[in-house]
KOLMARVO-15090 format. One line per 4 residues: number of its first residue (from 1); their letters; for each residue x negated, y negated, z of C-alpha. Coordinates in Angstrom, 3 decimals, m for minus. Layout:
// KOLMARVO-15090
NUM) A) X:Y:Z ~ ... $
***
This chain:
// KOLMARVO-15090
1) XXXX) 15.402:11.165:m7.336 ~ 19.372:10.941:m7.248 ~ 20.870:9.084:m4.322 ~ 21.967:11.536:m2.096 $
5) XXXX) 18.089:12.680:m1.735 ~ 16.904:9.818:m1.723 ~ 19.158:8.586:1.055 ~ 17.978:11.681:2.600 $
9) XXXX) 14.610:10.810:2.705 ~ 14.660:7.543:3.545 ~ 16.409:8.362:6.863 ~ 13.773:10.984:7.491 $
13) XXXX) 11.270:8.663:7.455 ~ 12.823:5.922:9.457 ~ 13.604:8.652:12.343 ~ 9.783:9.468:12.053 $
17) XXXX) 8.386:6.433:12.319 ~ 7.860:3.962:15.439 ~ 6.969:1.939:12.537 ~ 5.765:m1.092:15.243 $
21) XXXX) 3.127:m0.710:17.708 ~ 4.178:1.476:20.599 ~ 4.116:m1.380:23.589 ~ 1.120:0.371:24.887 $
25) XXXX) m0.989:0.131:21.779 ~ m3.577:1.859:21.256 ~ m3.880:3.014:24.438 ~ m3.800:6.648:24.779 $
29) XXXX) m5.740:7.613:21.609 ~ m9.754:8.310:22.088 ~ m11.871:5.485:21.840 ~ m15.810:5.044:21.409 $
33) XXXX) m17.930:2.883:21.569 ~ m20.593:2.062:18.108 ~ m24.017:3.303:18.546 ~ m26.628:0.579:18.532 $
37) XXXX) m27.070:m0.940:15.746 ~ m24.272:1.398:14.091 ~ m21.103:m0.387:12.136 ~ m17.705:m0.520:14.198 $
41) XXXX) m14.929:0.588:13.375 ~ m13.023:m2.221:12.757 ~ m15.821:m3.848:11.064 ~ m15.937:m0.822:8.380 $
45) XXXX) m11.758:m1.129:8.009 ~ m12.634:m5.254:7.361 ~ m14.934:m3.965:4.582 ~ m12.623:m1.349:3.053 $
49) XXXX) m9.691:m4.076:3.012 ~ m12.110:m6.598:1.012 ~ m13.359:m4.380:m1.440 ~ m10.261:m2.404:m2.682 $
53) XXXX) m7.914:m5.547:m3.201 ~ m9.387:m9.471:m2.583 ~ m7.783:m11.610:m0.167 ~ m6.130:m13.779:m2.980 $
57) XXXX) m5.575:m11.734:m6.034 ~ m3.626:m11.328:m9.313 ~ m3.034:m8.175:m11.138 ~ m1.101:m5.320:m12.702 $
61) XXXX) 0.573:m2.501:m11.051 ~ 1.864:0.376:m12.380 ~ 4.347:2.723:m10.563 ~ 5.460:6.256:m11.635 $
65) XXXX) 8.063:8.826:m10.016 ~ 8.672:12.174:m11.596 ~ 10.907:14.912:m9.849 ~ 11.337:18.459:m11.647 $
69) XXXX) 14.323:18.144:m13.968 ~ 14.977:14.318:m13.264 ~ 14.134:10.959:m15.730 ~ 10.902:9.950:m15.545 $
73) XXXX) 10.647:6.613:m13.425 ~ 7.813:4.334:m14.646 ~ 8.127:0.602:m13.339 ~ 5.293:m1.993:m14.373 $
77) XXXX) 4.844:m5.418:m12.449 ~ 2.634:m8.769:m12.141 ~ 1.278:m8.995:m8.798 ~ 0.173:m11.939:m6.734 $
81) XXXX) m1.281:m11.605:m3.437 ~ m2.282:m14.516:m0.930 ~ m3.795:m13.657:2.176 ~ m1.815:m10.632:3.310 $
85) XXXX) 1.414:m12.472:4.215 ~ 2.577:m13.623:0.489 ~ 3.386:m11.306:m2.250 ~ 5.259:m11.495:m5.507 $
89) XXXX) 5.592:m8.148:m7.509 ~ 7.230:m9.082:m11.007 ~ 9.094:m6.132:m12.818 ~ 8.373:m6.702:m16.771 $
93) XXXX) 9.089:m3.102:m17.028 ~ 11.489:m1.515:m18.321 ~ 14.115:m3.292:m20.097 ~ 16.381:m2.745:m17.739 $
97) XXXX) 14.461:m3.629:m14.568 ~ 13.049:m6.761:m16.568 ~ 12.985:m9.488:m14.223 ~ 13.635:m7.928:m10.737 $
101) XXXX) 11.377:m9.822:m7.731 ~ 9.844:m8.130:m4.735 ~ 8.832:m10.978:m2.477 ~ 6.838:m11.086:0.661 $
105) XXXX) 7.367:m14.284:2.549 ~ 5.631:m13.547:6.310 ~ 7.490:m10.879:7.833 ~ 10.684:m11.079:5.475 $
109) XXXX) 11.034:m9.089:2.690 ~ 13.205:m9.649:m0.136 ~ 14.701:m8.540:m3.810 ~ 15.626:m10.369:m6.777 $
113) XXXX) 18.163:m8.600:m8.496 ~ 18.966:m10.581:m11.955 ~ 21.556:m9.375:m13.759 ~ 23.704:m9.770:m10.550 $
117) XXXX) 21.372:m13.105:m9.926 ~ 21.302:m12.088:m6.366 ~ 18.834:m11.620:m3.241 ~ 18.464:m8.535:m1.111 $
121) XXXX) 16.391:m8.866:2.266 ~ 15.115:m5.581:2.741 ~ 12.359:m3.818:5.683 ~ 8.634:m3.326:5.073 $
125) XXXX) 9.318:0.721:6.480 ~ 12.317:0.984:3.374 ~ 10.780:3.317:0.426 ~ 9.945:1.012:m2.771 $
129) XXXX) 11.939:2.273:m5.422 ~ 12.548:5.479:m4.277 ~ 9.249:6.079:m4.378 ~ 6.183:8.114:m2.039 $
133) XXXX) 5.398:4.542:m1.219 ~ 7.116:2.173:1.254 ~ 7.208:m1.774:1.041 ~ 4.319:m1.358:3.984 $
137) XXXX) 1.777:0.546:1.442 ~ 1.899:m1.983:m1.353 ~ 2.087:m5.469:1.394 ~ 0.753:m4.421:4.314 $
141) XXXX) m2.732:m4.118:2.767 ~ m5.495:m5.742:5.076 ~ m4.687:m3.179:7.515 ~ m6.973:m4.639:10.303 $
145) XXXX) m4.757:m7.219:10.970 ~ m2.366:m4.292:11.967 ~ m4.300:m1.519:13.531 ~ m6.695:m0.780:16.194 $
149) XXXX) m9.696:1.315:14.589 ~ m12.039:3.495:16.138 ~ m14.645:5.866:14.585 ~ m13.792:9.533:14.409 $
153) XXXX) m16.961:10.454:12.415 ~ m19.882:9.087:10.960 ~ m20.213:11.396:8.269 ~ m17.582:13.374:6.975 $
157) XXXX) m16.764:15.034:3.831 ~ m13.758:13.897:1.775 ~ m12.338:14.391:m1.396 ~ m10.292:11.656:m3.044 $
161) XXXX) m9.335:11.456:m6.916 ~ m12.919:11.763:m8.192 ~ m14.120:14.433:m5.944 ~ m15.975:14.694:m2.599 $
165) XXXX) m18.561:11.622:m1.057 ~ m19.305:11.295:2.622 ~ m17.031:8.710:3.935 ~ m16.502:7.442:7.713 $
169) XXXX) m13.409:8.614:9.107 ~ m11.566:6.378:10.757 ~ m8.585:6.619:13.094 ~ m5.967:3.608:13.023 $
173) XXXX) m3.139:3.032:15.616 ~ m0.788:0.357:15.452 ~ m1.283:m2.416:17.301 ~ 1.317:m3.690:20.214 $
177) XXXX) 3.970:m5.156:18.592 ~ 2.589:m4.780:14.829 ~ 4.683:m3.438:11.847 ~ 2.903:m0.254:10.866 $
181) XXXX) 2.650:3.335:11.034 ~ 2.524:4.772:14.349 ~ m1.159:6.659:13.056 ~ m3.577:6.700:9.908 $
185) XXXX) m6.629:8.737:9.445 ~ m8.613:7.284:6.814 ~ m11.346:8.440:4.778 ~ m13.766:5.627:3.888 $
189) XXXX) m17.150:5.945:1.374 ~ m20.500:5.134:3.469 ~ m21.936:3.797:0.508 ~ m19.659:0.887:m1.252 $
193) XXXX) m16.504:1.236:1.265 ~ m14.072:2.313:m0.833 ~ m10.675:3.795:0.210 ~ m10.765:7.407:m0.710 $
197) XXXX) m7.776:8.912:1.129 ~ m5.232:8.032:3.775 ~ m3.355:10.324:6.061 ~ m0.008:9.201:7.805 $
201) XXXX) 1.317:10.489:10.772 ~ 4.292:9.722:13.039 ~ 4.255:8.986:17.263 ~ 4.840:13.283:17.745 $
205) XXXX) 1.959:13.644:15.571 ~ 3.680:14.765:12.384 ~ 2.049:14.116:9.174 ~ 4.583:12.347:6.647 $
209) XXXX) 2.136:11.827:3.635 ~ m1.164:11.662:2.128 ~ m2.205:8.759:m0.731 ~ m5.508:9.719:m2.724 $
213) XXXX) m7.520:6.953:m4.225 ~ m10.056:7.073:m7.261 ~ m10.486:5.976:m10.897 ~ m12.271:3.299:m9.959 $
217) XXXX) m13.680:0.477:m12.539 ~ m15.647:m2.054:m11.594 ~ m16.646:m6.033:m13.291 ~ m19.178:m7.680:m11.998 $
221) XXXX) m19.607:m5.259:m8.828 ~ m15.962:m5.629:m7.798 ~ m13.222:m3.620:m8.399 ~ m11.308:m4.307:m11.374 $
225) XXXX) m9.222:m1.026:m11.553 ~ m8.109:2.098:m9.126 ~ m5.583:4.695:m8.975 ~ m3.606:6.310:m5.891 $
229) XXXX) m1.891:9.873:m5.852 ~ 0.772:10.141:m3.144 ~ 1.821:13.772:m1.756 ~ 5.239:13.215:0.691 $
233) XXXX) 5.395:15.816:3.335 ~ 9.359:14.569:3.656 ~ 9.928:15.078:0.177 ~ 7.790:17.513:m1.368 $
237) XXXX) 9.141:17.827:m4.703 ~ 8.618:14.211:m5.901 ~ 5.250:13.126:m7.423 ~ 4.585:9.337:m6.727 $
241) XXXX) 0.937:8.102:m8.752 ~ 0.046:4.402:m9.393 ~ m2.509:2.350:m11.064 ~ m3.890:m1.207:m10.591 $
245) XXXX) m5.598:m3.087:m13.327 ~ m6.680:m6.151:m14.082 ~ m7.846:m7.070:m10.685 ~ m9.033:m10.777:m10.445 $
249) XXXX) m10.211:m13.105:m7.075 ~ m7.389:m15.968:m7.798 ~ m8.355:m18.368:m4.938 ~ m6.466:m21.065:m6.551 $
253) XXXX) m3.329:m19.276:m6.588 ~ m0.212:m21.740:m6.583 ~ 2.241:m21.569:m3.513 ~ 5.125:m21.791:m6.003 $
257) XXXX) 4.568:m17.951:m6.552 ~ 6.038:m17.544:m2.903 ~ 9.617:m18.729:m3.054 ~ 12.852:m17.209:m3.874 $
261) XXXX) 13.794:m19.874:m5.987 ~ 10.660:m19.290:m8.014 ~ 11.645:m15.679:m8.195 ~ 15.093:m16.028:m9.790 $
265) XXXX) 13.332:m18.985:m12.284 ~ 10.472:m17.701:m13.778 ~ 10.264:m16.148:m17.030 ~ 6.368:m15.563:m17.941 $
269) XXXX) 5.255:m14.456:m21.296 ~ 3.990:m10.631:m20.286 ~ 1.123:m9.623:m23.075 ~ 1.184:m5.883:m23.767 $
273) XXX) m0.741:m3.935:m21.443 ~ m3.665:m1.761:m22.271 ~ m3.760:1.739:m23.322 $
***
């Protein structure tokens, strides 16, 4: 994506988005209450949040941008996640990107830039790397801390990478005062709770994008692999996809991770990733 569009689209966004909670929460959206003995809805989004990344976590990310008649982007990172307030994506990927931080800390965001050996604090609603995805998508991801859930069907059909299973859709709206989207449908599997597809939608009810989940692998019954698909309503024309691999539980995960000056340090030895 060149600048100027990118620009473009960023603004979009940023126009269509409350991005935090409206002050009246979820109020004004249909709520219901479970059926005995039935899951809620917030305990099926807990679920969903668990299985597709742990609470603590390390891994491998791969990102991927392609635009008709435009370079190829393909970025490739560590990541380390603790709780869902601490993040470090590290950018091994390419050459020239080699080294670049993306650091949650809380509620600030910020960017290592290396070769200038600087710091950038940027917003959890800015696009990451000019991609489909925003900073929210890849660190905002126990989205029950955020949301207010409620149950918009108990069995509904949904397609998401690998085809169609009957998932429970759910409806999320930001909660008072929370960083999020102003509204998310989500598409949920009955049987193991996995993520199959999100919608996003702004406050007048305008759907900005749509991320598709599926290659799933699995060790030891948890999930050790996925890929997402993300259509932008904003931006048409761009094609964002990404893969995580090498999912592991990391409860010991060091606090040194979390720190800028950690960030503009650290110099792991990357081993080549698989094919």
């Amino acid at each position: 994506m060149n600048r100027k569009t990118a620009i473009l689209v960023a603004a979009l966004i940023a126009l269509a988005l409350p991005w935090r909670g409206a002050p009246g929460g979820s109020a004004g959206w249909a709520q219901a209450a479970p059926a005995s003995g039935a899951l809620g809805a917030t305990e099926i989004l807990e679920k969903a949040d668990a299985v597709l990344i742990p609470r603590n976590a390390s891994f491998r990310w791969a990102l991927k941008v392609e635009r008709e008649g435009e370079p190829v982007q393909d970025n490739r990172f560590l990541g380390f996640k603790k709780g869902d307030l601490k993040y470090l994506f590290y950018d091994y990927y390419p050459d020239s990107a080699y080294g670049q931080c993306h650091l949650r800390i809380d509620s600030a965001i910020w960017m290592y830039l290396p070769l200038a050996d600087d710091t950038v604090k940027t917003s959890y609603k800015s696009a990451f790397l000019n991609s489909g995805l925003s900073y929210a998508d890849v660190m905002y991801n126990e989205l029950a801390r955020y949301y207010d859930a409620t149950v918009l069907a108990t069995s509904a059909k949904a397609a998401g990478l690998d085809g169609d299973r009957d998932c429970y859709e759910l409806q999320l709206v930001a909660k008072k005062g929370a960083d999020g989207y102003a509204r998310i449908v989500s598409y949920i599997d009955k049987e193991n709770f996995l993520t199959l597809r999100r919608e996003y939608f702004s406050l007048s009810g305008q759907r900005l994008k749509e991320i598709s989940y599926g290659g799933f692998e699995f060790a030891s019954s948890a999930v050790s692999a996925f890929r997402l698909e993300i259509h932008n309503d904003l931006d048409p024309a761009q094609m964002t996809s990404a893969r995580f691999w090498d999912l592991k539980v990391d409860d010991r995960l060091s606090e040194k991770y979390f720190s800028l000056n950690f960030a503009r340090t650290w110099q792991p030895k990357v081993e080549a990733d698989k094919p």
